[in-house]
MARLUM-755697 format. One line per field, with one value per atom (N, C-alpha, C): residue in one letter; atom name; x negated, z, y negated. Coordinates in nm, 4 decimals. Layout:
aa = [A | ...]
at = [CA | ...]
xx = [X | ...]
zz = [Z | ...]
yy = [Y | ...]
END
This chain:
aa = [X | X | X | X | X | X | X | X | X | X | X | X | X | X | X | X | X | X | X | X | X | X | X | X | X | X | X | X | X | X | X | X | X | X | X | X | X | X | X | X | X | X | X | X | X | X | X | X | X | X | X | X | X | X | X | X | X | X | X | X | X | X | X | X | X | X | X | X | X | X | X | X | X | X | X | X | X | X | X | X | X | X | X | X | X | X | X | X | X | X | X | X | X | X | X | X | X | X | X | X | X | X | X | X | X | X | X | X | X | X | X | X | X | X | X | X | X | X | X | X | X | X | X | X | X | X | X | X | X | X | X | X | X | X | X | X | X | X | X | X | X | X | X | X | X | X | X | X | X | X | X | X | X | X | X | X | X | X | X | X | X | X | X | X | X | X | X | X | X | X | X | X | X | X | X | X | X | X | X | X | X | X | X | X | X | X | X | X | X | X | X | X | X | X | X | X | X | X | X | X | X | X | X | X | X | X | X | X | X | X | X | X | X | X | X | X | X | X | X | X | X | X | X | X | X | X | X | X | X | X | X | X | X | X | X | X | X | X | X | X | X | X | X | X | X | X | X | X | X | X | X | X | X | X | X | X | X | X]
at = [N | CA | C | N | CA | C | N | CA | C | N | CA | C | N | CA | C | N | CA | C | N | CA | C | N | CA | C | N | CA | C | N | CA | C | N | CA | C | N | CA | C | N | CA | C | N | CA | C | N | CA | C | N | CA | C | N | CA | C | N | CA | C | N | CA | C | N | CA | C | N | CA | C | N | CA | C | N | CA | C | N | CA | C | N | CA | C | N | CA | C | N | CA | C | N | CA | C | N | CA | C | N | CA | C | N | CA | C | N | CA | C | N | CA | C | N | CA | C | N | CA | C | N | CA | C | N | CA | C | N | CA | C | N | CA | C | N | CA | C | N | CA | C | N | CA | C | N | CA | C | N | CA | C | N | CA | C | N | CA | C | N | CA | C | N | CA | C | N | CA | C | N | CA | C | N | CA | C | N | CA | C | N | CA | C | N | CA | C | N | CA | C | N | CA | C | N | CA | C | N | CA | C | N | CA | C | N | CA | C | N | CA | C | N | CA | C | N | CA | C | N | CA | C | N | CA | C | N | CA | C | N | CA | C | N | CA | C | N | CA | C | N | CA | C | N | CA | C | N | CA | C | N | CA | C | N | CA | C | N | CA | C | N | CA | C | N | CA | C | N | CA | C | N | CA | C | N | CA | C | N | CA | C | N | CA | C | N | CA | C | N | CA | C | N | CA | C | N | CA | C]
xx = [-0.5857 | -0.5658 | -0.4180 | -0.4114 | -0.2319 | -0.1632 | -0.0481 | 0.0305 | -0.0137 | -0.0103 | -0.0399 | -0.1624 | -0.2436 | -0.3821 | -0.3926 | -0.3043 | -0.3260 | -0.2364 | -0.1445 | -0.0702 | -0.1261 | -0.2479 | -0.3090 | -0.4500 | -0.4727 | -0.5738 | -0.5355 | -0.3717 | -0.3221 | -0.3278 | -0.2672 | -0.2736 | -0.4155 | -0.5215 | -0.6276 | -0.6735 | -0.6497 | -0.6739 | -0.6028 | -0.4875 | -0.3514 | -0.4146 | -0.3839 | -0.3855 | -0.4288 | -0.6288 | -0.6745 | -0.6331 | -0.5900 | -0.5125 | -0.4145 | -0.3424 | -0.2090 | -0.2086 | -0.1306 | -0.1070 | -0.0218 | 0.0700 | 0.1946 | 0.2072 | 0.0966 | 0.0625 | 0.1656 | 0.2599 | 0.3620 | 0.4659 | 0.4839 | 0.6125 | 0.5680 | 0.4327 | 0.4152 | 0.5134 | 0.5422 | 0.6340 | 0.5848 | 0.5417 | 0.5118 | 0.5936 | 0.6767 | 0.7679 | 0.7123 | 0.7130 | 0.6639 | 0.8159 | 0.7930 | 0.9079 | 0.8155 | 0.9001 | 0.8362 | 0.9532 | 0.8561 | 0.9908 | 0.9274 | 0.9982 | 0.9023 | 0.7091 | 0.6721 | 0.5481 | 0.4714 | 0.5578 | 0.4463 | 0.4706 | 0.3906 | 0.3698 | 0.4002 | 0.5114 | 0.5288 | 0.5108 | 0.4206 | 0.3773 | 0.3882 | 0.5002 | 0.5880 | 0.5966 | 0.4644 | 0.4118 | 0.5415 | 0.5961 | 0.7035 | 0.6097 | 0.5993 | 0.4921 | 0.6354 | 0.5901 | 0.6263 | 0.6055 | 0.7219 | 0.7041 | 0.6450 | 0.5496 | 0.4463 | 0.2896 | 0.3226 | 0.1839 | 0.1801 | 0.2878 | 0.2890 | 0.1816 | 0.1446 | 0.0523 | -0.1155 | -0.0984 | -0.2256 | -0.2258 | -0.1469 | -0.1793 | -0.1711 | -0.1389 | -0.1305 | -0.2684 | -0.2998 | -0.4410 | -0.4161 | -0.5298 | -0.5036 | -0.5042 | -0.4132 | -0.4274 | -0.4297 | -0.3565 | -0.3769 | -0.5220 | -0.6034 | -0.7390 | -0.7305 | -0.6507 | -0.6663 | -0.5473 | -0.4353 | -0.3766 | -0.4012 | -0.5049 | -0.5764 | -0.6549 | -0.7075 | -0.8818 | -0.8012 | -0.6937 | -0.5979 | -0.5612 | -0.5164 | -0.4595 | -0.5777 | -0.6624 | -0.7741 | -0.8233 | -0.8360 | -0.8946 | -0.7628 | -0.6405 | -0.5677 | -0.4808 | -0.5197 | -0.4589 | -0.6048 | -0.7296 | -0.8283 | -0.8287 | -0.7491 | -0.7507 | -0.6648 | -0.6298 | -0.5513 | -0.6036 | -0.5415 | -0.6370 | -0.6457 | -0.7391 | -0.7947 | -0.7533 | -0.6200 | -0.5837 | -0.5223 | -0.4737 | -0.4001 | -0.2575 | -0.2280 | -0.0457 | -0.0472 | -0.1237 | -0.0828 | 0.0032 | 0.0600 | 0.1327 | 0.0275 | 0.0777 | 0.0064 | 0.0091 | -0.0641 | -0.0202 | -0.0003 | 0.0948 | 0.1570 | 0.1516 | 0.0881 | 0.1057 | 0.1747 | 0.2857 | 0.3676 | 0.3889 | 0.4024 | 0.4013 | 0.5481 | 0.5917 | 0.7621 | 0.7670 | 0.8135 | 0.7819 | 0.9012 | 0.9574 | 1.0704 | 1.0856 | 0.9629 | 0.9702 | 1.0944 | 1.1269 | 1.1927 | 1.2997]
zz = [-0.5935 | -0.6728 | -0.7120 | -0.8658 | -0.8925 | -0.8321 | -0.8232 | -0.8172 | -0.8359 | -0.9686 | -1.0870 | -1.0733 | -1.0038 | -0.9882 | -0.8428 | -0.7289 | -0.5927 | -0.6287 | -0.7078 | -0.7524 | -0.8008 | -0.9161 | -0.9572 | -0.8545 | -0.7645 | -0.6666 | -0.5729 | -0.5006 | -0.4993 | -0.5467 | -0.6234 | -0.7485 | -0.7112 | -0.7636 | -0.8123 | -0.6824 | -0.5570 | -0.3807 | -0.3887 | -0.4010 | -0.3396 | -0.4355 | -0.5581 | -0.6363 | -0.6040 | -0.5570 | -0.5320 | -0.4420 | -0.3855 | -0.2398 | -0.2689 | -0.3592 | -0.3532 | -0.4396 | -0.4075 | -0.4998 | -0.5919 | -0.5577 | -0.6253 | -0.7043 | -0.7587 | -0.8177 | -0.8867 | -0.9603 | -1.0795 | -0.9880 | -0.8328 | -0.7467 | -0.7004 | -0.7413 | -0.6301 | -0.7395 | -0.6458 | -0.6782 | -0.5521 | -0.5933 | -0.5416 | -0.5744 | -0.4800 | -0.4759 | -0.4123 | -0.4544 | -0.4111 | -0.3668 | -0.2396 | -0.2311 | -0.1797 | -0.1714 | -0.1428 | -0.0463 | 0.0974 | 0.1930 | 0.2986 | 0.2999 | 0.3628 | 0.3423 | 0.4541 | 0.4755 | 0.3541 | 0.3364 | 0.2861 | 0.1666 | 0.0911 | -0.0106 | 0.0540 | 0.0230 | 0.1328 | -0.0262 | 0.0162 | -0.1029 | -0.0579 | -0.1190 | 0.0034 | -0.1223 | -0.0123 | -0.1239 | -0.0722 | -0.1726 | -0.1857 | -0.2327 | -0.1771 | -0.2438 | -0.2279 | -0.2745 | -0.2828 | -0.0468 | -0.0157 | 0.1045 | 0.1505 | 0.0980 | 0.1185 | 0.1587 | 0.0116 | 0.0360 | 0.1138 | 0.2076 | 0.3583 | 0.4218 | 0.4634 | 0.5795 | 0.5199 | 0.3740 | 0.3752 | 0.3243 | 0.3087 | 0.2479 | 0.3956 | 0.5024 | 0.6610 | 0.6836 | 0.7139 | 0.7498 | 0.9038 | 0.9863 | 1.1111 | 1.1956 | 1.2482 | 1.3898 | 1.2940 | 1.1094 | 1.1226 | 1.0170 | 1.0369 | 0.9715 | 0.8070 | 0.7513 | 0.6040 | 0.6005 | 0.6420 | 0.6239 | 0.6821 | 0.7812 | 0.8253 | 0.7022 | 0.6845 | 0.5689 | 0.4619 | 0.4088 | 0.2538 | 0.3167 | 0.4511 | 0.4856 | 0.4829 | 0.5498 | 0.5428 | 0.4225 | 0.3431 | 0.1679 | 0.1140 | 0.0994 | 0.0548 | 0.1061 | 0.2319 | 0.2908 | 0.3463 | 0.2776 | 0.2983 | 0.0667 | 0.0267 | -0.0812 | -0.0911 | 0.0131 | -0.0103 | -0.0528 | -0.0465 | -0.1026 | 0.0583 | 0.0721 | 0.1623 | 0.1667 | 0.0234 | 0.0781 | 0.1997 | 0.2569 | 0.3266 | 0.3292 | 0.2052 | 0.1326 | 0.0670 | 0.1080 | 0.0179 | 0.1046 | 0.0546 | 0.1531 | 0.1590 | 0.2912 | 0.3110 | 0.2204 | 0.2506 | 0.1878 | 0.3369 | 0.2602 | 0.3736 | 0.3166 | 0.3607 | 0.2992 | 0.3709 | 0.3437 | 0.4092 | 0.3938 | 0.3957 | 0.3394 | 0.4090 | 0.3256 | 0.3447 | 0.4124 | 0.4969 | 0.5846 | 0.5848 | 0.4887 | 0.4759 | 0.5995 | 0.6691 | 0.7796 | 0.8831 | 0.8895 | 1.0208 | 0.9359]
yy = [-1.3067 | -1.1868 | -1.1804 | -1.1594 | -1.1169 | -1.0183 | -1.0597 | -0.9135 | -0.7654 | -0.7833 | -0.6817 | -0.6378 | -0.7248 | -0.6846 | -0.5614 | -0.6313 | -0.5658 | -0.4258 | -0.4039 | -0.3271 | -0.2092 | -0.2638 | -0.1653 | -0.1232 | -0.1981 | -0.1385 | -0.0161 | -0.0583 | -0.0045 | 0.1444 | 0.1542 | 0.2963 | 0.3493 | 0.2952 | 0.2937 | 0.3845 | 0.3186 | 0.3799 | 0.4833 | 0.5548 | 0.5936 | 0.7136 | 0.6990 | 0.8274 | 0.9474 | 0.9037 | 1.0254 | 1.0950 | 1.0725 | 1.1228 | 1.1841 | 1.1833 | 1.2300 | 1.3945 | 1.4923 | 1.6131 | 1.6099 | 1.4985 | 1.5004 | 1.3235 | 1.3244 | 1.1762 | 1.0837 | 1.1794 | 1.1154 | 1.1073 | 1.1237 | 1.0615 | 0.9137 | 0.9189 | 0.7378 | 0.6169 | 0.5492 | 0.4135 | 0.2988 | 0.1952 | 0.0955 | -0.0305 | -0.0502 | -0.1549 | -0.3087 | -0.4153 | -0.5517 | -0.6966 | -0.6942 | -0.7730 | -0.8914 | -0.9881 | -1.1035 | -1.1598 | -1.1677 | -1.2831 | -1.3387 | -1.4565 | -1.5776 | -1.5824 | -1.4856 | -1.5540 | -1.4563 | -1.2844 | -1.2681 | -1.1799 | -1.0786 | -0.9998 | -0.9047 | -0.8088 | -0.6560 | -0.5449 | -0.4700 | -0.3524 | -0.2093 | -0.1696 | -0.0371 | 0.0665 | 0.1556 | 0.2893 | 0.4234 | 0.4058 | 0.5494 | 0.6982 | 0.8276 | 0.9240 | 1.0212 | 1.1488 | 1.2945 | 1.3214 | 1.4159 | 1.4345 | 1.4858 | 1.5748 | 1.6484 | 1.5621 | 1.4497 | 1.3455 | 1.2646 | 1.2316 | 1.1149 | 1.1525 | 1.2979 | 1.2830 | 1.3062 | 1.3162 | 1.2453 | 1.1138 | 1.0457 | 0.9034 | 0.8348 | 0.8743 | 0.8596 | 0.8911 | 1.0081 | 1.1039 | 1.1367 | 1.1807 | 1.1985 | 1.0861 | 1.0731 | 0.9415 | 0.7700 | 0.7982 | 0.7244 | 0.6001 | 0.6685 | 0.6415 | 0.5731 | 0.7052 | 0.6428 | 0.5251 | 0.5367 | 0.4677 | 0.2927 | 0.3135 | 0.2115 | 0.1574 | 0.2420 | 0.1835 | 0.0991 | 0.1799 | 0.1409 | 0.0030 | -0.0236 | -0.1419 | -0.2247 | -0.2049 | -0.3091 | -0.3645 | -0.2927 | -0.3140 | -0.3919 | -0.3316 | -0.4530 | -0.5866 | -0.5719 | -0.7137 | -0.7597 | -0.7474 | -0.8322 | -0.8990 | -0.8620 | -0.9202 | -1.0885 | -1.0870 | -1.2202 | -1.3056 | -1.4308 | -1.5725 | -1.6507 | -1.6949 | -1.7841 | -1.9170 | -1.9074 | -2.0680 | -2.0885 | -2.1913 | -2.2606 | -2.1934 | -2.2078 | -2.2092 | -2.0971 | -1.9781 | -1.8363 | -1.7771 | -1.6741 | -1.5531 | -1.4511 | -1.3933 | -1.2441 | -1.1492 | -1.0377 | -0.9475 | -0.8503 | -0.7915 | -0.6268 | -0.5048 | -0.4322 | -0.2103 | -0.1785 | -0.1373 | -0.0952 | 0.1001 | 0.1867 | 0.3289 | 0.3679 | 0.3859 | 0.4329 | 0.6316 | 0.6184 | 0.7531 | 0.8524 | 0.9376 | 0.9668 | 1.0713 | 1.1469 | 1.2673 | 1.1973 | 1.0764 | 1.0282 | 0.9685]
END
């Protein structure tokens, strides 16, 4: 899957969730092993793009770091959610 593709899944996941939709920024760095995709939101929307204990921010991880490629020689992918409360 492209970039541009996990990027817009990304979005595509994240949005509904959010109240404050037009603050998300999704940044993509790339180092060594893997794809790091670090969701910036409004401070209000951390603890639901988190949820309780955790959960959603689990599910979002599972769905996009099960998009990788199965080669040999790909990089990971990483969700990372940037937590400004701390």
């Amino acid at each position: 899957m492209a970039e541009t593709d996990i990027e817009s899944l990304i979005r595509s996941l994240v949005i509904p969730l959010l109240k404050q939709p037009q603050a998300l920024s999704i940044t993509q760095k790339d180092d060594g092993r893997y794809h790091r995709y670090i969701i910036d939101v409004a401070p209000n929307d951390v603890g639901r793009l988190i949820g309780r204990q955790g959960h959603v921010a689990a599910a979002l991880r599972t769905v996009v770091e099960g998009t990788q490629s199965r080669r040999a020689n790909s990089k990971r992918v990483r969700l990372l959610i940037n937590d400004h409360r701390h």
